[in-house]
C-alpha positions as CSV (number, residue, x, y, z in Angstrom):
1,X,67.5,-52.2,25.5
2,X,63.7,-52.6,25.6
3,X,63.4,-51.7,29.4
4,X,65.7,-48.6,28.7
5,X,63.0,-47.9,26.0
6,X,60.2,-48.1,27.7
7,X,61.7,-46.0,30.4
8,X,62.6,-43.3,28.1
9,X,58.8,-43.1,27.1
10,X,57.4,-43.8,30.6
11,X,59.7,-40.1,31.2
12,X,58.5,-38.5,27.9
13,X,55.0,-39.1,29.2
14,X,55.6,-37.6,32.4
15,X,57.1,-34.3,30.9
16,X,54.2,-34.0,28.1
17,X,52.2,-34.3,31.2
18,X,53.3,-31.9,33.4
19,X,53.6,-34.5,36.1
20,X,55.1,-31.7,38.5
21,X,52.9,-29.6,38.4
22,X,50.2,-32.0,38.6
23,X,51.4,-33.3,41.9
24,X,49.9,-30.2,43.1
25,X,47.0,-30.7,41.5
26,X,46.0,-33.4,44.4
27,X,45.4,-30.3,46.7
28,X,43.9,-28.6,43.9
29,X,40.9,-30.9,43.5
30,X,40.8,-32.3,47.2
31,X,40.1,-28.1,48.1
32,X,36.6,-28.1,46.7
33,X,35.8,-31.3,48.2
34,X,37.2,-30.5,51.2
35,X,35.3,-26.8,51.8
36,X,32.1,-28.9,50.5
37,X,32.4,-30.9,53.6
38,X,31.1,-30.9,57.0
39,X,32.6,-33.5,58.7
40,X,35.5,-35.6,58.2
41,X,33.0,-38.5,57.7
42,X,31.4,-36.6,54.6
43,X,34.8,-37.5,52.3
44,X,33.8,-41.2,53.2
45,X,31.6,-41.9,50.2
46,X,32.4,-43.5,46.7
47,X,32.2,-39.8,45.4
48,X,35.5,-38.6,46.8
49,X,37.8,-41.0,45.2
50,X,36.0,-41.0,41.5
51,X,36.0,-37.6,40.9
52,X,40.0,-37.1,41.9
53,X,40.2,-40.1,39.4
54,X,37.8,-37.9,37.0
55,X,39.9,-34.4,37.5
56,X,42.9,-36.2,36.7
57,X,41.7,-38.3,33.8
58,X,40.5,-34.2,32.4
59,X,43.9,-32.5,33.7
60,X,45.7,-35.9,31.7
61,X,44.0,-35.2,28.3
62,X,44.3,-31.3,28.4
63,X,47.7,-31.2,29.2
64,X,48.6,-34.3,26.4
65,X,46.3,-32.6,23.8
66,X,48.8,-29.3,24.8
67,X,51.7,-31.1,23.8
68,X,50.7,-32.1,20.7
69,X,49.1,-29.3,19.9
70,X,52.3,-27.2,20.5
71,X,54.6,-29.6,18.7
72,X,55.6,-27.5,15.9
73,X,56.4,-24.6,18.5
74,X,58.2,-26.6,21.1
75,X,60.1,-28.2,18.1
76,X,61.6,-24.2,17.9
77,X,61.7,-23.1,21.4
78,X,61.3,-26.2,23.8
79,X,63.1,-29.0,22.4
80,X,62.8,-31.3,24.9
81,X,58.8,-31.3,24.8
82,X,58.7,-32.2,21.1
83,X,61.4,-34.7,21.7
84,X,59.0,-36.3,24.1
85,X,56.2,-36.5,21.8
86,X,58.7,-38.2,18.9
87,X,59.7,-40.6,21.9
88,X,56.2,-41.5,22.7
89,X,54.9,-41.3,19.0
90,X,52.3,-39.1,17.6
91,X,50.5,-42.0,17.1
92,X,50.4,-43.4,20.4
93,X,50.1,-40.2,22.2
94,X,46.8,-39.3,19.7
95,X,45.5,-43.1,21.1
96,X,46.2,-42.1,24.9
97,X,44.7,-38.7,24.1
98,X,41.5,-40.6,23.2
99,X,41.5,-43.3,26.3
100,X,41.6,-40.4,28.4
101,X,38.9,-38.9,26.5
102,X,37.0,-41.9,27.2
103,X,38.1,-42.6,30.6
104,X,36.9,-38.8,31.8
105,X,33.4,-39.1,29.8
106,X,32.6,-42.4,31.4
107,X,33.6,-40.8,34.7
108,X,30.9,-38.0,33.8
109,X,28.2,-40.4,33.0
110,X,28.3,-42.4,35.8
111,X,28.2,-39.1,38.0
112,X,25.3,-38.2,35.5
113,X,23.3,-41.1,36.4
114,X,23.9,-40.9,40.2
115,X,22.3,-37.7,39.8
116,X,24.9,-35.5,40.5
117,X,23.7,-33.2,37.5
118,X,26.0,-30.4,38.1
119,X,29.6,-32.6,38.3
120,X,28.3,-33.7,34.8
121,X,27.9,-30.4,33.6
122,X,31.2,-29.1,34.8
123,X,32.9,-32.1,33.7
124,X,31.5,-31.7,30.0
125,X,32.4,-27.9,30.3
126,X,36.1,-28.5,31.0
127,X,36.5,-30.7,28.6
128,X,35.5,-28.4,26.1
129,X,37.4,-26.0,26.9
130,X,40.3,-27.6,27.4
131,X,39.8,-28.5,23.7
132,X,38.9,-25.4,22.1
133,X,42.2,-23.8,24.1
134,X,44.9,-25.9,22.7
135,X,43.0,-27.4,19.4
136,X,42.9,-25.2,15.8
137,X,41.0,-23.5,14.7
138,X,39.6,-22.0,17.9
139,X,42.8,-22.5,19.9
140,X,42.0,-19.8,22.4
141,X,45.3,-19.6,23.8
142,X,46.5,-17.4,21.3
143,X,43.7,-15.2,21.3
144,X,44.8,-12.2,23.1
145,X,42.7,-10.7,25.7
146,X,40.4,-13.8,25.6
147,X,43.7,-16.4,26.5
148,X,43.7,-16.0,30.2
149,X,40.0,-16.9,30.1
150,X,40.1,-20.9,29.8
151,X,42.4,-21.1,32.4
152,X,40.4,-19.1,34.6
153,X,38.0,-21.5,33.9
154,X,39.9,-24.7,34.6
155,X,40.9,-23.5,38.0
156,X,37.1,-23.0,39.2
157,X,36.0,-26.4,37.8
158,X,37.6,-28.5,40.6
159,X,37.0,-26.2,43.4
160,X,33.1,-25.6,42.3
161,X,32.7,-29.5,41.2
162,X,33.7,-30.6,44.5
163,X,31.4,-28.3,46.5
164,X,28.0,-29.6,44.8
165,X,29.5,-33.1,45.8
166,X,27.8,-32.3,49.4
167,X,26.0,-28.8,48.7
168,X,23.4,-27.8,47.0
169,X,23.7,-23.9,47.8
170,X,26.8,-21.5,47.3
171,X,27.9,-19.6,50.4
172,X,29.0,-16.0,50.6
173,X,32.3,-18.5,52.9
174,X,33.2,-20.3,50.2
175,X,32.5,-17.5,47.4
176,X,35.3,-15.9,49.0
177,X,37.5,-18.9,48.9
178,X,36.7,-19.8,45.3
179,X,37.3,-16.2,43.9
180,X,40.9,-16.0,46.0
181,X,41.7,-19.3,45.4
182,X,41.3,-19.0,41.3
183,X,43.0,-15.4,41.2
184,X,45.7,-16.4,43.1
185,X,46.9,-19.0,40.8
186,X,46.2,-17.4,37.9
187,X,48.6,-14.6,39.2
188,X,51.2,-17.0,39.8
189,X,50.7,-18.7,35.9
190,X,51.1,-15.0,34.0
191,X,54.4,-15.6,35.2
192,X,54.8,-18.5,33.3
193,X,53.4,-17.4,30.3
194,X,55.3,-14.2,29.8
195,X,58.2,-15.6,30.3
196,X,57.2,-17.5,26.6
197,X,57.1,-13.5,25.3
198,X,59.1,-13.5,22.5
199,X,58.5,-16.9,21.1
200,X,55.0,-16.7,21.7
201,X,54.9,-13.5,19.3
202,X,57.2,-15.0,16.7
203,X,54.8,-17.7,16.2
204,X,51.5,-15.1,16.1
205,X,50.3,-16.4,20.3
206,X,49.1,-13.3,21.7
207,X,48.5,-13.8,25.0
208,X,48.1,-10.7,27.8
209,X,51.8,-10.0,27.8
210,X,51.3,-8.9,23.8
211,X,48.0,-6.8,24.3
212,X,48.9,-4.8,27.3
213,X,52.9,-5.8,27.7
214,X,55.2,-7.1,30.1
215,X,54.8,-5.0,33.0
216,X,51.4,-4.1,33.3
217,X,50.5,-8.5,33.1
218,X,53.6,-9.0,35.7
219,X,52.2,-6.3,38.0
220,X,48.8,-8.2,37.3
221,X,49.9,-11.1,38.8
222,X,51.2,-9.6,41.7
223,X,47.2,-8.3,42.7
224,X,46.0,-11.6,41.7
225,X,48.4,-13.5,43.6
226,X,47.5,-11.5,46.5
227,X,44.0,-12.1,46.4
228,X,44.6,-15.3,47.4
229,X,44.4,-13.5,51.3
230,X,40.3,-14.0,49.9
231,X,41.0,-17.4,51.0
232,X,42.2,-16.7,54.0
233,X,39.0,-14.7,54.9
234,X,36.6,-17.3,53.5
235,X,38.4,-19.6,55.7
236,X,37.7,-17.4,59.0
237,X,34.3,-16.6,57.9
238,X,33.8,-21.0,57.5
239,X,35.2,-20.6,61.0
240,X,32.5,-18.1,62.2
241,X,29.8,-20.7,60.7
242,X,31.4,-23.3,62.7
243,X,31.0,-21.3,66.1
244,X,34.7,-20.4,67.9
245,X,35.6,-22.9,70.0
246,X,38.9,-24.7,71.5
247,X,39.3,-27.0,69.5
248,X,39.8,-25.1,65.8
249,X,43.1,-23.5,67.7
250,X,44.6,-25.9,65.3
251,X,42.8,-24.7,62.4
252,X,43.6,-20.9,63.3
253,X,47.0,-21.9,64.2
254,X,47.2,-23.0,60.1
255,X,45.2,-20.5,58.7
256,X,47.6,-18.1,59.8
257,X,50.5,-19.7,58.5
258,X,48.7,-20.6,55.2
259,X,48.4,-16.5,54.9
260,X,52.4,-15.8,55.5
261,X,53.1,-18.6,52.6
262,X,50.5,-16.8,50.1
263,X,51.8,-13.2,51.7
264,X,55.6,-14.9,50.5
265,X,54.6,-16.3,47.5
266,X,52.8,-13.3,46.3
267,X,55.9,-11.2,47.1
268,X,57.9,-13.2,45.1
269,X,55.9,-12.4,42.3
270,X,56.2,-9.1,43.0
271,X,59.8,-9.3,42.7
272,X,59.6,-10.3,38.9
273,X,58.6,-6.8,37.6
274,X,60.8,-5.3,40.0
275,X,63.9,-5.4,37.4
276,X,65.0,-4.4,33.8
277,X,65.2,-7.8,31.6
278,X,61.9,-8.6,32.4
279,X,61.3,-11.6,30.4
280,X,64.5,-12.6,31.5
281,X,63.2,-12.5,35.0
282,X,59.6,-14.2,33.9
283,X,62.1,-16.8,32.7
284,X,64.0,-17.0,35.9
285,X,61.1,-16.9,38.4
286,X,58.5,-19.6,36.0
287,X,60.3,-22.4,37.4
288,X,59.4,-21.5,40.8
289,X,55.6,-22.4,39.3
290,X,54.8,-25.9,41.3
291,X,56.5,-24.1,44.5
292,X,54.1,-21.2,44.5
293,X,51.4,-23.8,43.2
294,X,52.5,-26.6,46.3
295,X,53.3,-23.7,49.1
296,X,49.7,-22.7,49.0
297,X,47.3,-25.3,48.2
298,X,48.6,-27.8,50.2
299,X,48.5,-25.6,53.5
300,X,45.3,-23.8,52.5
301,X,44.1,-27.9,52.4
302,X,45.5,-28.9,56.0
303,X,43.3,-25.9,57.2
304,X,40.3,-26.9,55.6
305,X,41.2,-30.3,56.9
306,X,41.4,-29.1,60.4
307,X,38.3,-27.1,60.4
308,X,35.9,-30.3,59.4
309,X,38.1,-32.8,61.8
């Protein structure tokens, strides 16, 4: 009974945790550290590890504080997330909240005092507002125009932290990359949060679904998805940098392939407006989330990969 126990709160931890979609998230922080890099010999330093240890310890607490900060809304609409908190405790989850609090500050300080001056700052910025998103009274999230914003946010962090691991200027290459790259996935998460349209309003969440309506966010997402072709450019123009030669036909070889699985993806989003239900269809097409998130960050990594091999 006891092993059964703890494995029903080892799963109620994973599901306040969004450990799906965070299994994307390894190509989501490697991205920035990867671009950052010259040579594959760059990503052999003590730096590369700790700050995927620090990202995760940040995307653990914000997606924990979430949960419990949604509990008495989940508790109406997504049962199953509040019954994950009761499994864990509220208790127990508030004390895990706070070890990963500590865990992610530490990780910030020890950058600090290896002088990597901007990682702190990021680091202390995401943090933030990850708490001022989900927490009362702020709780940005329900703030209407302003509740795409943190997000926003939270996808440059990563990309931008791992850069300044091995750079100390931003290039007009990985500009490119970095704008694509964050409007891309927020396109694909406005899916996700109109398909939450109706009991987001019944509980007084406006998010950009409420302010400008269904369509007009869905067709949104569609031209943010597609910007993540910007990647696709910054990747050529890294290429450029790098002087054409032989032996990036790899490289090439993916970086075209990485643009037909953001040119599908993107057209699947598409495809949600493209009907009369439509948060019917937000509902249907959210779940495809971690597909859009896993069919695009992992290839646009294996280029980048290539490029520094």
């Amino acid at each position: 009974m006891s092993r059964i126990s703890e494995k029903s709160r080892l799963k109620a931890f994973l599901r306040v945790s969004r450990a799906n979609l965070l299994l994307a998230s390894i190509g989501h922080t490697a991205l920035g550290l990867f671009i950052g890099a010259s040579i594959l010999s760059d990503l052999l330093i003590w730096e590369v590890p700790v700050y995927i240890l620090l990202h995760y310890s940040i995307a653990f607490f914000g997606c924990n504080l979430n949960s419990l900060c949604d509990y008495n809304v989940d508790k109406l609409y997504k049962k199953y997330m509040s019954d994950s908190v009761d499994i864990i405790g509220k208790k127990n989850l508030k004390i895990i909240i706070f070890l990963e609090f500590l865990i992610s500050v530490s990780i910030i300080m020890l950058f600090f005092l290896k002088g990597h001056l901007v990682v702190s700052l990021l680091g202390i910025i995401g943090l933030i507002i990850i708490f001022i998103y989900s927490a009362e009274p702020i709780r940005l999230k329900k703030q209407g125009l302003l509740s795409p914003l943190p997000i926003l946010i939270l996808y440059t962090i990563p990309m931008v932290g791992g850069w300044f691991i091995f750079r100390e200027n931003i290039t007009i290459y990985f500009l490119l990359f970095l704008v694509g790259y964050v409007l891309m996935n927020e396109g694909f998460t406005l899916v996700n949060t109109c398909e939450d349209f109706t009991e987001d309003k019944k509980e007084k969440i406006r998010t950009w679904a409420h302010v400008i309506g269904l369509k007009k966010t869905l067709k949104l997402a569609f031209i943010f998805s597609l910007c993540g072709l910007l990647c696709i450019i910054g990747l050529f123009l890294k290429l450029y940098q790098n002087n054409w030669d032989i032996v990036y036909i790899p490289a090439i070889v993916s970086i075209f392939f990485t643009a037909i699985l953001i040119l599908k993806s993107s057209f699947e989003v598409r495809e949600v407006y493209l009907g009369d239900d439509l948060e019917a269809r937000a509902k249907k097409y959210g779940t495809r989330l971690q597909k859009w998130f896993l069919m695009t960050r992992y290839p646009l990594m294996i280029s980048l990969l290539l490029l520094i091999l």
